[in-house]
Each structure stands twice: as structure tokens, then as C-alpha cells.
C-alpha positions in Angstrom: 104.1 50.1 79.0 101.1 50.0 80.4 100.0 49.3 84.2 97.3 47.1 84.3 94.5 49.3 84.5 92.1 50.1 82.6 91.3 53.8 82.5 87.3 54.3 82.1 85.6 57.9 81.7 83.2 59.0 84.2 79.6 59.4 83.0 78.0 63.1 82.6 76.6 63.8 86.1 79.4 61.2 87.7 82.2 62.5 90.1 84.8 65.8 88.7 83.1 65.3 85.2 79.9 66.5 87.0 81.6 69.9 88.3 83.2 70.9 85.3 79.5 70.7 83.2 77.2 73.0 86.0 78.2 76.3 86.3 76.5 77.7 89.5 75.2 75.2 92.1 73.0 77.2 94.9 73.0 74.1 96.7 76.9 74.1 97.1 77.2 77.6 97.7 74.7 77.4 100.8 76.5 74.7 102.1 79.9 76.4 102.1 78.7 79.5 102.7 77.3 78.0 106.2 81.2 76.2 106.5 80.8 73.0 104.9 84.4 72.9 102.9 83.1 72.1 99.6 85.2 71.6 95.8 83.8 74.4 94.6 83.8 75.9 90.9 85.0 79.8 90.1 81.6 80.9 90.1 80.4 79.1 93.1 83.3 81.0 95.0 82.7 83.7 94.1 79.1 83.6 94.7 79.7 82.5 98.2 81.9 85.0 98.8 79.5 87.8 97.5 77.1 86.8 99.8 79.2 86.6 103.0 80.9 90.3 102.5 77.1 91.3 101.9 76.8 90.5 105.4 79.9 92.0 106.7 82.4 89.1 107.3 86.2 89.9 107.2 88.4 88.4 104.8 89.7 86.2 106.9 86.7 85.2 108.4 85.1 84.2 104.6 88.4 82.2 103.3 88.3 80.3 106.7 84.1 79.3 105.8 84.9 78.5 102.2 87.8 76.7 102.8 89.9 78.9 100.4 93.2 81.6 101.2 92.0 85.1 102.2 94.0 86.8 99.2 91.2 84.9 97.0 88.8 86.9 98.9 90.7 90.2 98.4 91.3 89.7 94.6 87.9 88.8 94.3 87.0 92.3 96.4 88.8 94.0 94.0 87.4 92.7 90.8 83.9 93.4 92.4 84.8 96.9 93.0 87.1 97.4 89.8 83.4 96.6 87.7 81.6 99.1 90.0 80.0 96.7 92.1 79.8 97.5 96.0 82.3 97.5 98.7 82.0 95.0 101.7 80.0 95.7 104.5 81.9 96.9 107.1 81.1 95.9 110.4 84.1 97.0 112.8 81.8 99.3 114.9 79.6 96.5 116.1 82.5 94.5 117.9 82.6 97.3 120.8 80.4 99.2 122.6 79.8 103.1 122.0 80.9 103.3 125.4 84.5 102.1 124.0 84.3 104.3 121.2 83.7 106.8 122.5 86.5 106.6 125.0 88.8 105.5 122.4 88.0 109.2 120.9 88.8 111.3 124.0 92.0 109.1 124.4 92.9 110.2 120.8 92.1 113.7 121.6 94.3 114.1 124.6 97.0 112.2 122.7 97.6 109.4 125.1 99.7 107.3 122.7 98.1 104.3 120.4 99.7 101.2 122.4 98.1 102.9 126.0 94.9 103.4 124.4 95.2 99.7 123.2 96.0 98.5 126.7 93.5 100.4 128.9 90.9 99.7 126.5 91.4 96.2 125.9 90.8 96.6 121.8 93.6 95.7 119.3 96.3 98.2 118.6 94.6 97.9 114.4 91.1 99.2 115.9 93.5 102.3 117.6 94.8 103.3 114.2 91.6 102.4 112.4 89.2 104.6 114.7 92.0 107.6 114.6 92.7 107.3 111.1 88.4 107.8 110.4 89.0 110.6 112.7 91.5 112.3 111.2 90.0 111.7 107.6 86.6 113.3 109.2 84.3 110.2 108.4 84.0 110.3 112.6 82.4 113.1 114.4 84.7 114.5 116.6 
């Protein structure tokens, strides 16, 4: 039975018809790469998300500006990396001063325990482990 209404198709160009037909829209990845929550295609995303680990953002931090869930961002990471393209920019060392650092790395050396170090420090217990985990790996200079 039918309802009443008469069901019309959108013209090229016109409302969801319009997204499915264009590919890669700069304008739309600007705009949600600066926060704007946009409907945005698979290559827009991932576009967007390109360009914001290209300048260091977390996961977290990316899926909050594109308005999608930060294991998008991951899986899209991975695929990057899986075809050889490059890892995320890695900021971690910028949110503390080398003073911290390098306070955090005579803490670690005398073996005052992560959760102290975390407390008289006033970083995250993650940045403890992080910082002592590049230490032990040697990608830190002792």
C-alpha cells in the first residue's frame, strides 16, 4: 500500500546524490580538518586524517576534529604504514619541558618507582612508561 508520498530523485549535484558522485572535496576536508563535523566520503577521511597525523595530532585528538571514532584513525594508520607510507608525527616530547625530561630520566635511573615519578613530576603515569620504555630500547640518550 502505498503512503501518500511521492518519492522524487534528487538531481546530480542535489543533497546525498551529490556526495556519492565527487570523490575528493578539498573544500570539505579543510573544513573538517579545522573541526567543522562534516558527512564526509572515504577518501575525504582519509585525506583529513593524513594531513592532521602529518602534523602530529593523537588519535584521539584527529577522530574528535573529524567527527569520527579514533579506531578509524588507527585502522587508517595502519593501512598507511602496511603500503609503506610514513608513520605519524610524533609529538610527545613537545608537551614538557627538557627540564621535565630530563628529570623524569634521573628518576628512572635511581629507580624511584613509575607512580612517584608520576606524582612528583606532575606528567601522566603513560609518559613514565613511554619515556623509560625509549630508554631502555636506547632511542634516548642515557
Amino acid at each position: 500500500m502505498s503512503s501518500g508520498r511521492k518519492q522524487v530523485k534528487a538531481a546530480p549535484g542535489v543533497g546525498w546524490y551529490r556526495r556519492r558522485t565527487i570523490d575528493l572535496d578539498e573544500v570539505a576536508v579543510l573544513r573538517a580538518v579545522q573541526g567543522d563535523h562534516l558527512k564526509l566520503t572515504k577518501t575525504e577521511r582519509d585525506t583529513a586524517i593524513d594531513h592532521l597525523d602529518s602534523k602530529g595530532h593523537s588519535a584521539a585528538e584527529v577522530a574528535r576534529r573529524i567527527g569520527c571514532n579514533e579506531r578509524t584513525v588507527l585502522r587508517r594508520r595502519e593501512v598507511r604504514m602496511a603500503a609503506g607510507g610514513p608513520a605519524p608525527a610524533i609529538t610527545r616530547q613537545l608537551r614538557h619541558s627538557d627540564e621535565t625530561w630530563q628529570r623524569m630520566a634521573e628518576l628512572i635511573t635511581d629507580g624511584v618507582p613509575p607512580m612517584e615519578i608520576s606524582m612528583r613530576l606532575g606528567v601522566g603515569l603513560s609518559t613514565v612508561y613511554f619515556h623509560r620504555n625509549r630508554r631502555v630500547s636506547g632511542q634516548v640518550a642515557a
